[in-house]
KEKE-3310 file (N, C-alpha, C; in steps of 0.2 Angstrom, whole numbers, plus 5000, padded with zeros to 4 digits):
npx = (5053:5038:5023:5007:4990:4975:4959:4944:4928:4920:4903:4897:4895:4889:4891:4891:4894:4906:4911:4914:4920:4932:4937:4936:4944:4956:4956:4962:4976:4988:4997:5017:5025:5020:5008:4992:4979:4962:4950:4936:4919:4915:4907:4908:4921:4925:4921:4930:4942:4940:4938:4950:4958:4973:4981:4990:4988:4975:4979:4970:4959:4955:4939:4937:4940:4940:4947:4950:4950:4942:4926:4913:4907:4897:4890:4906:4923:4936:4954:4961:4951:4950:4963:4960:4956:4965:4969:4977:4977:4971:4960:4956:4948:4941:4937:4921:4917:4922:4915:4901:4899:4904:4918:4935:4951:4959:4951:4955:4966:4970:4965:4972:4984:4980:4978:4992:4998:4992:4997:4994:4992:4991:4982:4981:4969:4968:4964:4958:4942:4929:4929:4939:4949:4948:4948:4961:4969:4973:4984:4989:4977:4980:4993:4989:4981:4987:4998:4988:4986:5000:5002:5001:5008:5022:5039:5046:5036:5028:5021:5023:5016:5003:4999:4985:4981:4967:4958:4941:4934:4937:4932:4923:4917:4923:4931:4946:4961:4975:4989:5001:4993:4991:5005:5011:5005:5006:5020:5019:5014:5024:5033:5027:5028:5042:5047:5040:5046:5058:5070:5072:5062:5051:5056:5052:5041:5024:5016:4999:4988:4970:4955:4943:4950:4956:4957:4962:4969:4978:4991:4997:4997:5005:5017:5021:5033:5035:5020:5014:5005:4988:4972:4956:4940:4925:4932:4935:4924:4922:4928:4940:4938:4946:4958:4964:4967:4977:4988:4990:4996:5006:5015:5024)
npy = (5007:5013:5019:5013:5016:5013:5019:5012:5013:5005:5000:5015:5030:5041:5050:5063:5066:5060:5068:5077:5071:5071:5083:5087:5080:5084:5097:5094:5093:5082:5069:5067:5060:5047:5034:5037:5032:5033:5021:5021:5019:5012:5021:5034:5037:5046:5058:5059:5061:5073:5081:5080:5088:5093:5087:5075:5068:5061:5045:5037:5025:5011:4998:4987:4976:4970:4955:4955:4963:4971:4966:4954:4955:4961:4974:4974:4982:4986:4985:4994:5005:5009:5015:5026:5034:5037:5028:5020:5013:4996:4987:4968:4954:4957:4949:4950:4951:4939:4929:4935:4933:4925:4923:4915:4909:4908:4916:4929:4928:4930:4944:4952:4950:4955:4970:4972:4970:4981:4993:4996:4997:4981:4976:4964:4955:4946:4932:4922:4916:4915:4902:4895:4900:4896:4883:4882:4884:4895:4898:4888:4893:4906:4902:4897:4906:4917:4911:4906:4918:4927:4917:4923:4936:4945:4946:4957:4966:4979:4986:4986:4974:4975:4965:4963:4957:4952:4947:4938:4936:4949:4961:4973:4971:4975:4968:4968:4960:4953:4963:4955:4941:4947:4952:4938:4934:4941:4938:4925:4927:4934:4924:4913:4921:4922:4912:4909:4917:4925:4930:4943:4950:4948:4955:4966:4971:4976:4972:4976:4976:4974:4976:4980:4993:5008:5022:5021:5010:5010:5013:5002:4992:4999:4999:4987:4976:4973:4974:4986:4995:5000:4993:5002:5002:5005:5016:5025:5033:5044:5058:5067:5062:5051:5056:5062:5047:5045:5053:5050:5038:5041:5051:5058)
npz = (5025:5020:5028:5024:5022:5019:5015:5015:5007:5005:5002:5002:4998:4985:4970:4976:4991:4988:4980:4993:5004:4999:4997:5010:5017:5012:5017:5029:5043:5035:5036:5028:5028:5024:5015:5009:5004:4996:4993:4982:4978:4960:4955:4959:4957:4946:4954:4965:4959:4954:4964:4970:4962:4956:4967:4975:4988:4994:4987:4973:4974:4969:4973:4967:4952:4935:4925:4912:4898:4891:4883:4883:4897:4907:4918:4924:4925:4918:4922:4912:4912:4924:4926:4916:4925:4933:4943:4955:4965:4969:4976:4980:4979:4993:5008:5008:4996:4994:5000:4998:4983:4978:4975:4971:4975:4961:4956:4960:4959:4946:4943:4949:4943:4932:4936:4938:4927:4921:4927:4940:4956:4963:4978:4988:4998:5011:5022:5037:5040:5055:5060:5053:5060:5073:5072:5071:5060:5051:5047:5035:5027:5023:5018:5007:5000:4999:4989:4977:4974:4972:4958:4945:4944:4945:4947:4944:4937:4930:4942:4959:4971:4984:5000:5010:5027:5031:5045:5045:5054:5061:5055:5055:5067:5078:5086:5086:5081:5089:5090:5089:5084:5072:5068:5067:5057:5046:5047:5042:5027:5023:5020:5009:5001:4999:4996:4982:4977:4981:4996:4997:4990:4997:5008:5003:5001:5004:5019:5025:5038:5041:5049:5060:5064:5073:5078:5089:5090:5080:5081:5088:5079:5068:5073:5077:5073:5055:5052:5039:5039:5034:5030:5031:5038:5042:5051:5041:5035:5042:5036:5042:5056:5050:5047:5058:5062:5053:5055:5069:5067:5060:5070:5070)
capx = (5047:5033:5017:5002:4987:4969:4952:4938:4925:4916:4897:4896:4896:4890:4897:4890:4896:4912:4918:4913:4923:4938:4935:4936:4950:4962:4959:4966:4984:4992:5007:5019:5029:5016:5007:4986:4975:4954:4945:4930:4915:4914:4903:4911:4928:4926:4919:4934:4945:4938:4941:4958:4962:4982:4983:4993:4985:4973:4979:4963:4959:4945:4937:4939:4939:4941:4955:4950:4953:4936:4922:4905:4906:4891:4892:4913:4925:4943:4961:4961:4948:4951:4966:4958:4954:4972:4965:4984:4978:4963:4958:4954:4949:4942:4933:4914:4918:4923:4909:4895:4899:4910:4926:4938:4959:4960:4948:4958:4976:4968:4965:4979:4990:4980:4979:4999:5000:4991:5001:4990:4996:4984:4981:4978:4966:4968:4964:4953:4934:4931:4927:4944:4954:4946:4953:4971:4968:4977:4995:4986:4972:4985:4996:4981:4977:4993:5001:4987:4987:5004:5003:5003:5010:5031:5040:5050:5031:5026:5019:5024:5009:5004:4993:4983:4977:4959:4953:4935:4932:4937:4930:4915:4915:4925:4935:4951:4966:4979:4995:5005:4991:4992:5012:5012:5000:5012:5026:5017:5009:5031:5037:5024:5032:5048:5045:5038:5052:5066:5069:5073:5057:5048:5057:5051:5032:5022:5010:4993:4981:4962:4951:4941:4955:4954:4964:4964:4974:4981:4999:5000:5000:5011:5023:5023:5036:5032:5015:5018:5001:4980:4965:4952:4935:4920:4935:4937:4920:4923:4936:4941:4942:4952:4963:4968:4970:4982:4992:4991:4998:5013:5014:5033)
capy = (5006:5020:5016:5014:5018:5013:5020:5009:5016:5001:5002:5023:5038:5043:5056:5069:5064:5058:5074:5082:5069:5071:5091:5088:5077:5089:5103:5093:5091:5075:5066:5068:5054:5040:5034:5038:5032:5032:5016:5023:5014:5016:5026:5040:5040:5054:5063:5059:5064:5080:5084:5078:5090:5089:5085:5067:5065:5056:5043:5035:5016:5006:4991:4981:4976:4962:4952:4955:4971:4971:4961:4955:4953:4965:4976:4974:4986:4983:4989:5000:5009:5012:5019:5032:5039:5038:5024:5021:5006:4992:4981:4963:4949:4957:4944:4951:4950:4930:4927:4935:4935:4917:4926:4911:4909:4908:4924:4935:4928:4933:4951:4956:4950:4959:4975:4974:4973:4990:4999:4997:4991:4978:4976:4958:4954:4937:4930:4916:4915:4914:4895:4893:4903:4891:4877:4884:4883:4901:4897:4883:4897:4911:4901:4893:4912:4920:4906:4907:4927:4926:4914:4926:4940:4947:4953:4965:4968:4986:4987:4982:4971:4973:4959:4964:4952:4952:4941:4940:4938:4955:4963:4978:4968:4979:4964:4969:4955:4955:4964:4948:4937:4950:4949:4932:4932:4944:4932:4920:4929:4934:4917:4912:4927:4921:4904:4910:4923:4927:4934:4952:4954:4948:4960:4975:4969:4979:4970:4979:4974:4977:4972:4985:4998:5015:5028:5020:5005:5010:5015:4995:4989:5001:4999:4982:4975:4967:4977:4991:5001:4996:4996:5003:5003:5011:5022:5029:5035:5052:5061:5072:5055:5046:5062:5060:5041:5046:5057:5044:5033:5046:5055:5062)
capz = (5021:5021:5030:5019:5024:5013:5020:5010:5012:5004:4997:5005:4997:4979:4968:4978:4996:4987:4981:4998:5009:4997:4999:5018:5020:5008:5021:5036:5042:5033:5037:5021:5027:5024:5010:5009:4998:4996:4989:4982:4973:4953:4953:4962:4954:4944:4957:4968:4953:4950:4968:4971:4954:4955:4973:4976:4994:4995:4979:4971:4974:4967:4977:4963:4947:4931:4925:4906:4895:4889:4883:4887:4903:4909:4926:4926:4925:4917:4925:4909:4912:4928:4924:4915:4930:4938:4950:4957:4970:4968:4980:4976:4983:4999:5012:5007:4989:4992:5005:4996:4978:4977:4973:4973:4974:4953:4952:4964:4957:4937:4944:4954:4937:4927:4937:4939:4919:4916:4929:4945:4961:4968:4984:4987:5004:5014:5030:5039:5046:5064:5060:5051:5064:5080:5072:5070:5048:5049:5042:5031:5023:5021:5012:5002:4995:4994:4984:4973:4971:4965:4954:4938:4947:4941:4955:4939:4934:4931:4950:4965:4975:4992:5003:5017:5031:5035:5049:5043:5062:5065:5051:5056:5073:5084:5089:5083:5079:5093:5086:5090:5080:5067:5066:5064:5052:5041:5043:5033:5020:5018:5020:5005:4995:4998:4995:4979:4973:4985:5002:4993:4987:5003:5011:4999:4998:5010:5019:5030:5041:5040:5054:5066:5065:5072:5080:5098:5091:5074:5083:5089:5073:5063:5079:5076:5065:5050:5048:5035:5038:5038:5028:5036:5034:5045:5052:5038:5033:5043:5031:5049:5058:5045:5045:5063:5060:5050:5059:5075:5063:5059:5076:5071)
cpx = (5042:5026:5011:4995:4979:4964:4948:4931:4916:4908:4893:4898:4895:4894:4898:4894:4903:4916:4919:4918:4931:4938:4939:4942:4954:4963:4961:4973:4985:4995:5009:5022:5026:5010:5000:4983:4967:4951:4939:4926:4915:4913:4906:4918:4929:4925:4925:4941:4946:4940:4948:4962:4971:4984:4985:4990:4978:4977:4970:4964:4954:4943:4939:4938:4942:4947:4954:4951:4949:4932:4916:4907:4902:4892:4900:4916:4934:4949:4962:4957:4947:4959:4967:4958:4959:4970:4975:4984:4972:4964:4955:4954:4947:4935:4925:4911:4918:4917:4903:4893:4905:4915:4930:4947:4959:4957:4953:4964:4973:4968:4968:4985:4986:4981:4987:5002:4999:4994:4997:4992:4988:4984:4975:4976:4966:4967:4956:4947:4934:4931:4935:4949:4953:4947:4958:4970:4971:4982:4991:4980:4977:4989:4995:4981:4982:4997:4998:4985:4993:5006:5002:5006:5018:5033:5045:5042:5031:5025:5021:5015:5010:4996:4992:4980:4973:4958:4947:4930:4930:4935:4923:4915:4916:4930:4941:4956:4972:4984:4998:5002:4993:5000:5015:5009:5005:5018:5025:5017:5019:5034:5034:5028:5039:5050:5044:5044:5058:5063:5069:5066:5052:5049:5052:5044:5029:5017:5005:4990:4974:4959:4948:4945:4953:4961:4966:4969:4979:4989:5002:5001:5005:5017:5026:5025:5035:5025:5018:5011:4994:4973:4960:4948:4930:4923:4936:4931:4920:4928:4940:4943:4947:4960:4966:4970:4976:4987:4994:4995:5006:5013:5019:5028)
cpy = (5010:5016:5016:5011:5018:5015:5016:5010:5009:5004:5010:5024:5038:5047:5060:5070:5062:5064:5078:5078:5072:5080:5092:5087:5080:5094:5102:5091:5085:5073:5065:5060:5045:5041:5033:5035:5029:5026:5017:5020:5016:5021:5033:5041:5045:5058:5064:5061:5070:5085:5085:5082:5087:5087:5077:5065:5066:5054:5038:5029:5015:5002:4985:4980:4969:4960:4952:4962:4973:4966:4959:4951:4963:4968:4976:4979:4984:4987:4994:5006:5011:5015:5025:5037:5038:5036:5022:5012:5003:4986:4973:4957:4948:4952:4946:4950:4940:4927:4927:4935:4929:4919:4920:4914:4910:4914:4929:4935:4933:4941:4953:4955:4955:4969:4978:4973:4981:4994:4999:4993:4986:4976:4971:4957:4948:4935:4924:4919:4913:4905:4892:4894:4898:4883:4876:4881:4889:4902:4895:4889:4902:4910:4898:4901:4915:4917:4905:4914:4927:4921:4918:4934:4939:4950:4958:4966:4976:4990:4983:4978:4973:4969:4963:4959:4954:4948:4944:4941:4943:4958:4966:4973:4971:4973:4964:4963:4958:4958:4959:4946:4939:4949:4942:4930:4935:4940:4926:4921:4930:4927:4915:4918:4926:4914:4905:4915:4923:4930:4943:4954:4955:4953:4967:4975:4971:4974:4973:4975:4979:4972:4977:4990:5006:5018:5026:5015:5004:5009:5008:4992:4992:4999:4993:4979:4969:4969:4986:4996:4997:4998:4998:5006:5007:5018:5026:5035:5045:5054:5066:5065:5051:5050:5061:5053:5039:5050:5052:5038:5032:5050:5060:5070)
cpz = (5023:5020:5024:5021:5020:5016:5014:5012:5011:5001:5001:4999:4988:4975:4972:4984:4996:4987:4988:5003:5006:5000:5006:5020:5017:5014:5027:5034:5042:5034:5027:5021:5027:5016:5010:5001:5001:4993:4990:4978:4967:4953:4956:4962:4952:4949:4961:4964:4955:4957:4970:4967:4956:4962:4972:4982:4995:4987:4978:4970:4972:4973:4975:4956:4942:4928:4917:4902:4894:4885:4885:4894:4908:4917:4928:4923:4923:4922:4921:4910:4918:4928:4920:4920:4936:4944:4952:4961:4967:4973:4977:4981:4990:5001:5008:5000:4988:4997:5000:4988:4974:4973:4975:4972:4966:4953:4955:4960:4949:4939:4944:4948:4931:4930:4936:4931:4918:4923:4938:4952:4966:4974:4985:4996:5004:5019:5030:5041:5053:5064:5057:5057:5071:5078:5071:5062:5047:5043:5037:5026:5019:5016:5005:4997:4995:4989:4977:4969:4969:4959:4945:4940:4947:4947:4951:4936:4934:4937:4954:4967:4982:4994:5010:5018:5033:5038:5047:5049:5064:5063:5051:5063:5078:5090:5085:5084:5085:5089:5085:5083:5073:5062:5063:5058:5044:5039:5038:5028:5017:5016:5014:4999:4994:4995:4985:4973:4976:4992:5001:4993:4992:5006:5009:5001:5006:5011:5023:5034:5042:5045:5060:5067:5066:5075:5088:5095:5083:5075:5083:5084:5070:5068:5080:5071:5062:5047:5047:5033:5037:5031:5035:5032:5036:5048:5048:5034:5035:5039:5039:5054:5055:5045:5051:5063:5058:5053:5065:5073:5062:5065:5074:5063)
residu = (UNK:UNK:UNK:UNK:UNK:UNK:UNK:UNK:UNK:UNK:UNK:UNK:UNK:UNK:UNK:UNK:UNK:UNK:UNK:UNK:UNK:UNK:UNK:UNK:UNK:UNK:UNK:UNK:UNK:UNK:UNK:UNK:UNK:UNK:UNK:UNK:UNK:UNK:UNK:UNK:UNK:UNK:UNK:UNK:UNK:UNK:UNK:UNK:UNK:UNK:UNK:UNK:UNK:UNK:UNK:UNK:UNK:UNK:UNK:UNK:UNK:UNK:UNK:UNK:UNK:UNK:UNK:UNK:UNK:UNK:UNK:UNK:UNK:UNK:UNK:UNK:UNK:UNK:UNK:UNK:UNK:UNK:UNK:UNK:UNK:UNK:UNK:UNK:UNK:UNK:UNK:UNK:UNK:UNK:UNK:UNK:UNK:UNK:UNK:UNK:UNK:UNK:UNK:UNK:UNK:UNK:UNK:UNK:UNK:UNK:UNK:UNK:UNK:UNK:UNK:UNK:UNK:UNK:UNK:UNK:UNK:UNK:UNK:UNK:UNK:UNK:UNK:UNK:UNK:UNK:UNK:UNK:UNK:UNK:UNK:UNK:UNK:UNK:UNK:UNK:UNK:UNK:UNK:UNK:UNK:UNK:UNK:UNK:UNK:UNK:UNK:UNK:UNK:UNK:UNK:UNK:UNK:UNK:UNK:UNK:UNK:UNK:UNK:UNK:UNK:UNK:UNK:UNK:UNK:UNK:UNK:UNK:UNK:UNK:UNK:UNK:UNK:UNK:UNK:UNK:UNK:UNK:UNK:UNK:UNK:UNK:UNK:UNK:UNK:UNK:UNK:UNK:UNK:UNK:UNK:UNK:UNK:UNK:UNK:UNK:UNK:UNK:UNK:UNK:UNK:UNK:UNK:UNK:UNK:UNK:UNK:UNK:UNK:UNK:UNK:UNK:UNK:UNK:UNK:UNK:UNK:UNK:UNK:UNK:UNK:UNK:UNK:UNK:UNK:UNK:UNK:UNK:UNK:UNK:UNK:UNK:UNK:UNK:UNK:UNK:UNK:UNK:UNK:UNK:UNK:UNK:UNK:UNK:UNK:UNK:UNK:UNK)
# end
């Protein structure tokens, strides 16, 4: 399974800073054998487009987006229209999104199904609060929010899915998630996909971790089996750091 690798760079970078990171991060050496992608803000898709011209590395990811094709629904953004702009991945569901902006299980499952209708692979985010994780609610949260993100999601859909785990703990904190903790946290998120579909499909479905990730401990995660590659967030803002990131990730 081919690592897969999302830098987000969250609410950073306008058009202008967009096209110049993409600019930067095309003229460093990539690894071929993994799979990159940028999540950039609306507003600077185009711009991240326009620089990518036919280039595949970086592919273009949103943050996020609506569960409707269009409609008044004021400030959102449909899966169609981000497929305009050959957005390939979309984030959904991530912890700041359900924290600050009361994203629930029902809203994230409606996205993620409508994304993987128009062709776009969502990339559904899960994990506990430090409050949930110190009373061992782990297993119990995980299987709380992936059971409700697949519930309108095909596993013969047009796109694959992939779930990354966010400890919310560990998130911009610099207290990264033990490998171990992280591993077990992935064998849920399968077991819940399995449970849900089959063990085949479990198998195929990549999962990530996001949480503090940089280039000192990137290796112990991918090297850990069972995680299939990382979002990552402040470390990605360098396009020159995200780039070695990336190569640390892929050493061969």
């Amino acid at each position: 399974m081919r690592t897969l690798l999302i830098a987000n760079w969250k609410m950073h970078y306008g058009p202008m800073k967009a096209g110049g990171w993409v600019r930067a991060f095309r003229r460093e050496r990539l690894p071929k054998e993994i799979d990159i992608a940028v999540a950039v803000p609306h507003v600077s898709l185009a711009a991240a487009r326009a620089s990518l011209g036919r280039a595949s590395i970086p592919a273009l990811a949103s943050q996020n987006s609506f569960w409707a094709k269009e409609g008044a629904y004021t400030g959102e953004v449909s899966p169609d229209m981000l497929q305009e702009f050959g957005v390939q991945y979309c984030l959904v569901g991530h912890s700041e999104r359900r924290a600050l902006l009361g994203e629930t299980d029902e809203m994230v499952g409606k996205k993620a199904a409508a994304l993987q209708s128009a062709g776009i692979v969502p990339v559904i985010c899960v994990g506990e609060n430090e409050a949930q994780n110190k009373k061992g609610e782990v297993n119990k949260i995980l299987r709380q929010q992936v059971t409700a993100a697949l519930a309108g999601l095909k596993p013969e859909g047009k796109t694959p899915f992939v779930f990354a785990y966010e400890p919310i703990w560990s998130i911009g904190t610099g207290k990264a998630c033990p490998a171990q903790k992280a591993k077990e946290a992935h064998e849920v998120i399968r077991a819940a996909i399995q449970k849900k579909f089959s063990a085949s499909l479990a198998d195929k479905v990549r999962v990530i971790y996001g949480g503090s990730v940089d280039a000192n401990n990137i290796s112990e995660y991918i090297t850990t089996t069972g995680v299939n590659g990382a979002l990552v967030g402040g470390a990605s803002l360098d396009p020159r750091a995200f780039a070695f990131l990336c190569r640390t990730a892929n050493p061969a």
